[in-house]
N, C-alpha and C positions, 0 to 999 in steps of 0.2 A: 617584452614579456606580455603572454596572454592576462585579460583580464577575466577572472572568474567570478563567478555570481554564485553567493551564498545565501537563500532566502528561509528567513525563521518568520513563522506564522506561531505567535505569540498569545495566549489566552491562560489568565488565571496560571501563571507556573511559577509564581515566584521561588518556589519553595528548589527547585531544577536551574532556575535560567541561568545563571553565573554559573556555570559548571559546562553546561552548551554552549553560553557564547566562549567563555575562555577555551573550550577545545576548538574554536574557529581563529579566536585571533592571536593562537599561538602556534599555526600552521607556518611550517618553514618556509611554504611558499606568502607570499606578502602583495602579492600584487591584486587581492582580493576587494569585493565588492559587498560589502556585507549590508544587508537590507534584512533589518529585523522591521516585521508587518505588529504592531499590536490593535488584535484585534478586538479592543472595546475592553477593556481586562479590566475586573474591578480589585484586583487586590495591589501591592507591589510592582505587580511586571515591570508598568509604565516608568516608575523611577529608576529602575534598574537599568532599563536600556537608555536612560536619561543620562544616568553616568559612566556608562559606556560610551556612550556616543561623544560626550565633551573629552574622552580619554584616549577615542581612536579615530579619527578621519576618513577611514574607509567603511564608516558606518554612514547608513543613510537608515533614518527611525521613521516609518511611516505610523501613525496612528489615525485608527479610524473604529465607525462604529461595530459591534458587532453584525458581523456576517458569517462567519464558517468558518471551518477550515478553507475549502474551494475558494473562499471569495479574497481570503488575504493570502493563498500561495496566486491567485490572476492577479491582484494588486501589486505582488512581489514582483513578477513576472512583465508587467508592463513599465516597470520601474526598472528593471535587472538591463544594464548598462555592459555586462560581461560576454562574453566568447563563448563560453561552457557557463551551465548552472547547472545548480542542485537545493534539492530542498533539505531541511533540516529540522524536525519535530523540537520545541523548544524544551520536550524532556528527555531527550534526547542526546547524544553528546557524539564525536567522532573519536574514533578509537587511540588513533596516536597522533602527532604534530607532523608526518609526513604524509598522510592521504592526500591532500592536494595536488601537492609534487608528484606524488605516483599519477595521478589522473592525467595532468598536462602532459608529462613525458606518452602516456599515452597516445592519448589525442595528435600528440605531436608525430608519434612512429607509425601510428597506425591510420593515423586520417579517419577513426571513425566515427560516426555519428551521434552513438549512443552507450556509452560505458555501464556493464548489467552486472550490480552486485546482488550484496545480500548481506544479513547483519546478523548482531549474535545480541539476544533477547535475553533480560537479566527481569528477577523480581525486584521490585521499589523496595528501599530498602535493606537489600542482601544480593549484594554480589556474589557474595558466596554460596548462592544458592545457583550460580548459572548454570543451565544445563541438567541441572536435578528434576527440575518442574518442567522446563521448556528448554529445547534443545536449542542449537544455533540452526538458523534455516539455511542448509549448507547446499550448493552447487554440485551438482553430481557430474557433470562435464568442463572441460577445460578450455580454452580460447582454443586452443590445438585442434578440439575436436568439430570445431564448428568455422574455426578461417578459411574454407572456402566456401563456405554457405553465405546464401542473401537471408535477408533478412526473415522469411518466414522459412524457412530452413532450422534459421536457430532458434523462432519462437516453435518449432515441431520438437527440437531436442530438445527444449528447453522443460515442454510438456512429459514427450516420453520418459525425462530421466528424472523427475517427478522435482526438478529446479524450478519451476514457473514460482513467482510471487509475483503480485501486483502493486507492492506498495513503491509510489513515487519515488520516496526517499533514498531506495536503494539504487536509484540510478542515478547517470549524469550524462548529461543532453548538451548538443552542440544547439545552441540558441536558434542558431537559422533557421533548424528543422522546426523548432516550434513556431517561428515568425512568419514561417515560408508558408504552413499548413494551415494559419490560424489556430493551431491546440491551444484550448483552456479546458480548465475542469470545470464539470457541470454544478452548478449551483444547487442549493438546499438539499443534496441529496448525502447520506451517509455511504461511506464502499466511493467514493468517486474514484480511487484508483481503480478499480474494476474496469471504469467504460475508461481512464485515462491510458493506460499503459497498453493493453495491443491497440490504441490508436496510435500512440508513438511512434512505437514498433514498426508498425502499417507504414510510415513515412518517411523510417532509415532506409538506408542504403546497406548500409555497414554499422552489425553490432559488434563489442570486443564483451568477451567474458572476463571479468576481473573475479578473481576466488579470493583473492586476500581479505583479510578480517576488518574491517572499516567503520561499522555502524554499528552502535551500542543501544538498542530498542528497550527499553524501558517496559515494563508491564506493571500499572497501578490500577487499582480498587476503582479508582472516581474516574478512569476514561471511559471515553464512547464505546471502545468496541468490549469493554467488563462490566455495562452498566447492566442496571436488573432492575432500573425504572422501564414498567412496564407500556406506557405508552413512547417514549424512546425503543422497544422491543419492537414495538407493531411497526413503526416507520424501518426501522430497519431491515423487517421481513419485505415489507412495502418497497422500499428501496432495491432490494436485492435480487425481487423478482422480476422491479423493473428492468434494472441493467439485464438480469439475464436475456430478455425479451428483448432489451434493444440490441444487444451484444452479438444475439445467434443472426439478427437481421443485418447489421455491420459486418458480422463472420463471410455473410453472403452474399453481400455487396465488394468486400473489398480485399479479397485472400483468394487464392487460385489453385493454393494447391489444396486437392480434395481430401488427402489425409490429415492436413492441419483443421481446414473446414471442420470436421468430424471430430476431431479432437479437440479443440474449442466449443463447439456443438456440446458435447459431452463436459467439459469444464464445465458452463455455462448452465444448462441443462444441471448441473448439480446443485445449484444454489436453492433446488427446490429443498432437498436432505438439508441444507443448512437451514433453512426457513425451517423446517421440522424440528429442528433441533432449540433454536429459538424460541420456537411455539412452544416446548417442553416447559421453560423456565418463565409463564406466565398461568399467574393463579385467579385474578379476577376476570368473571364470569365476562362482563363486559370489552375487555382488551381479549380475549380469547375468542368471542365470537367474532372481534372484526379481523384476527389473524386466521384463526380457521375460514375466512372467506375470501382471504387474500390467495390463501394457499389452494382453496378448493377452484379460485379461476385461473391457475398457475398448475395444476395438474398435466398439463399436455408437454409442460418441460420435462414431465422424464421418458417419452421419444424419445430423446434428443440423447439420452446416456446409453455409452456404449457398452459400459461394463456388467458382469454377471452379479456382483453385488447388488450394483443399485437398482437392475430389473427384479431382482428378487425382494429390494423395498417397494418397488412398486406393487408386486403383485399381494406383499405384506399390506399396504396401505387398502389394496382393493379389499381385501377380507377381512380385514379386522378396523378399518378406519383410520384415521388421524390420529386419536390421541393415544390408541395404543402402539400407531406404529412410532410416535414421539417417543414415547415412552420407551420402545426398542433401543432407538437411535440413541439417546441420551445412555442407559447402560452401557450402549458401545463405546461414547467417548469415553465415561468415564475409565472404561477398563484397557482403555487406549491411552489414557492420561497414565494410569496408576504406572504404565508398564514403562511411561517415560518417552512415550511419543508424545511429537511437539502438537501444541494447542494456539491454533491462528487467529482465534476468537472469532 
């Protein structure tokens, strides 16, 4: 039996963690490697995985100082002793006791390198709100429609059929490919799944589309990507535009086919609207000026968008500024939230 790697990067979740790790070690498949990372936590966490781990043997408990997220899923990942791995947000939990089993039997039929899901996002608190506020981020193509595609094949359909997510967690990775390429995620930076995932991608061979329901995403007040401390804001526009910038340059170093090119270009290229939209939800003078300057040397990303929307923000931004075109874009969300489209943060 294959060994699989299950890595939990841990910080401040007491209030979750028993609920995540039991939908891990109640997995029907057993031949698991489970590495919970705590990263520097000051509340509970640390006991919690303490009694875990005297309960289950296939725990390995790393603890260490704070670093990131990035820096305890690489610590996970250099420790991950398994065949396949995945990560697994510690507020986070998997959907039923047979995901596992389905993955291996995968990997086993299909030989491929990279299993691409996707998860269904609840509010903290109320299950019973799924899908009211925030939709499940659902797969619009099938394994069917992309098995005989290589690998940037099905990151093209993946884009046109408006399936693309970047978040790590929703995938599972044949270890090699990440041993073989050196992939780690970049440090101190917020968004690392952004530059993480079409580098993956970039180094399969063969991806399999999994649509089944798997991953239970959590959406809480106190995370990173809902926070509305405002110098947390700036770094993250700061961050965003980085990746864009380095991403469209990777786009064209290491992809060939020129439709994806472009439509990556254009992903990519849109992080500037997300930066605006950012810049909407900051009030003091001082974090405003250093976002409006992030964004004013980051202008030249929207070239790179191929859609008639977003040239028509451009040409908004050119005549009336920044903060009224924030001011635009934020009305959009909201009347795009109300209507029950999903919210990526």
């Amino acid at each position: 039996m294959e060994l699989f790697t299950i890595i939990i990067p841990i910080y401040n979740v007491e209030k979750y963690l028993e609920e995540c790790i039991n939908s891990v070690i109640n997995q029907t498949y057993k031949n698991l490697d489970i590495i919970l990372v705590n990263d520097g936590s000051q509340d509970k966490s640390l006991e919690i995985c303490k009694q875990y781990k005297k309960s289950d043997t296939r725990i390995n408990l790393i603890s260490k100082t704070n670093g990131g997220l990035s820096s305890a899923r690489n610590v996970g990942l250099e420790n991950a002793r398994g065949k396949y791995v995945m990560f697994l947000d510690s507020d986070d939990y998997l959907y039923n006791e047979e995901v596992v089993e389905k993955f291996i039997n995968i990997f086993r039929t299909t030989n491929c390198d990279l299993i691409y899901g996707s998860y269904t996002g609840f509010l903290d608190e109320s299950q019973d709100n799924i899908g009211m506020y925030i939709k499940d981020k659902r797969l619009n193509i099938t394994n069917s429609d992309v098995v005989n595609m290589d690998n940037q094949g099905v990151l093209l359909q993946l884009y046109k059929s408006k399936s693309y997510a970047s978040s790590a967690a929703t995938k599972v990775y044949k270890k090699e490919v990440i041993d073989t390429n050196g992939l780690e995620f970049k440090m101190g930076i917020y968004h690392e799944d952004e530059e993480w995932t079409p580098k993956v991608i970039a180094n399969t061979q063969k991806v399999y589309v999994f649509n089944e329901k798997f991953y239970m995403r959590r959406y809480r007040p106190e995370s990173i990507m809902t926070t509305q401390d405002e110098s947390k804001l700036v770094k993250r526009i700061n961050d965003l535009l980085s990746i864009a910038n380095w991403m469209i340059k990777y786009t064209d170093q290491n992809f060939d086919n020129i439709e994806l090119k472009n439509t990556m270009k254009s992903y990519f290229g849109s992080f500037i609207i997300r930066s605006l939209i950012l810049y909407k939800s900051i009030a003091t003078e001082e974090y405003k000026n250093k976002a409006k300057q992030l964004i004013f040397q980051n202008l030249h990303l929207f070239k790179y968008m191929n859609s008639a929307k977003f040239r028509v923000i451009n040409i908004l931004n050119n005549l009336v500024g920044i903060d009224l075109t924030a001011s635009f874009l934020s009305i959009l969300l909201k009347i795009k939230t109300n209507k029950g489209d999903k919210y990526e943060g």
